[in-house]
C-alpha positions in Angstrom: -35.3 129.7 40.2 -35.6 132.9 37.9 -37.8 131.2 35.4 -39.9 129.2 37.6 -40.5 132.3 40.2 -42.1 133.9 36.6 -44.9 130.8 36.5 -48.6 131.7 37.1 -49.0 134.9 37.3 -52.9 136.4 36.5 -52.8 139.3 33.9 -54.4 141.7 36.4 -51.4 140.7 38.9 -48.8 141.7 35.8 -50.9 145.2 34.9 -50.9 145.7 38.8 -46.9 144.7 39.0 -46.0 147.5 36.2 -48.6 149.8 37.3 -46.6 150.0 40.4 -43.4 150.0 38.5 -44.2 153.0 36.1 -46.3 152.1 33.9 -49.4 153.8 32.4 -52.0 152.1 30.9 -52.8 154.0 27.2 -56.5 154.4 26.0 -57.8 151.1 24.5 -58.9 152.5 21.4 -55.9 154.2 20.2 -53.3 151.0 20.3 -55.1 148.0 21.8 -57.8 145.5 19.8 -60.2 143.0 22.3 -59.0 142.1 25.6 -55.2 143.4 25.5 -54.2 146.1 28.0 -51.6 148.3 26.7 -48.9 149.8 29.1 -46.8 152.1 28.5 -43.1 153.5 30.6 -42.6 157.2 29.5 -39.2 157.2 31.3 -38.0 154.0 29.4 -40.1 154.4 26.4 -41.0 150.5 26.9 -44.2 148.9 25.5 -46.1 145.6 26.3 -49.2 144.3 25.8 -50.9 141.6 28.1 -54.3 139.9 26.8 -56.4 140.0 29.6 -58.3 136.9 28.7 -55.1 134.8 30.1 -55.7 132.6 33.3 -52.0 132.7 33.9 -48.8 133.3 32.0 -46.4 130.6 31.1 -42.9 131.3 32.2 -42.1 131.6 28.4 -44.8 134.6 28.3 -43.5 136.1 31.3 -39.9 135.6 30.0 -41.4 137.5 27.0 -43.3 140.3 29.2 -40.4 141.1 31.6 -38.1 141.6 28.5 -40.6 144.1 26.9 -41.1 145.9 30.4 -37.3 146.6 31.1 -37.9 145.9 34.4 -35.1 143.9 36.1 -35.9 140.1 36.6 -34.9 140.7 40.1 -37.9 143.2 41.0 -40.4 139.8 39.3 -39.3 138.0 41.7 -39.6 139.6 44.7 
């Protein structure tokens, strides 16, 4: 069920997830090239980058995302 429950998701529904999670998004023009969103955790120190031109994420890419984030697979899935 973990890697299925990761299917589909949009890239404003990921940026919104780790938003919520404790995330900060860092200015486009310092990190970020195109479409890709940076986000940052200060706490954690962990960095991802979602390209914001995705429909959805694969549950490979989201496999990929969650690792980068740190956040617990657990809180994806809720």
């Amino acid at each position: 069920m973990g890697k299925l429950a990761l299917k589909n998701w949009s890239s404003r529904e990921i940026v919104k997830f780790l938003k919520k999670n404790g995330f900060l998004e860092i200015k486009k023009r310092k990190r970020s090239t195109g479409d890709h969103c940076c986000l940052f955790d200060e706490k954690t120190k962990a960095y991802t980058e979602i390209d914001m031109g995705h429909r959805s994420f694969s549950a490979r890419e989201m496999l990929a995302i969650s690792k980068q984030s740190g956040v617990k697979r657990e809180e994806w899935v809720k």
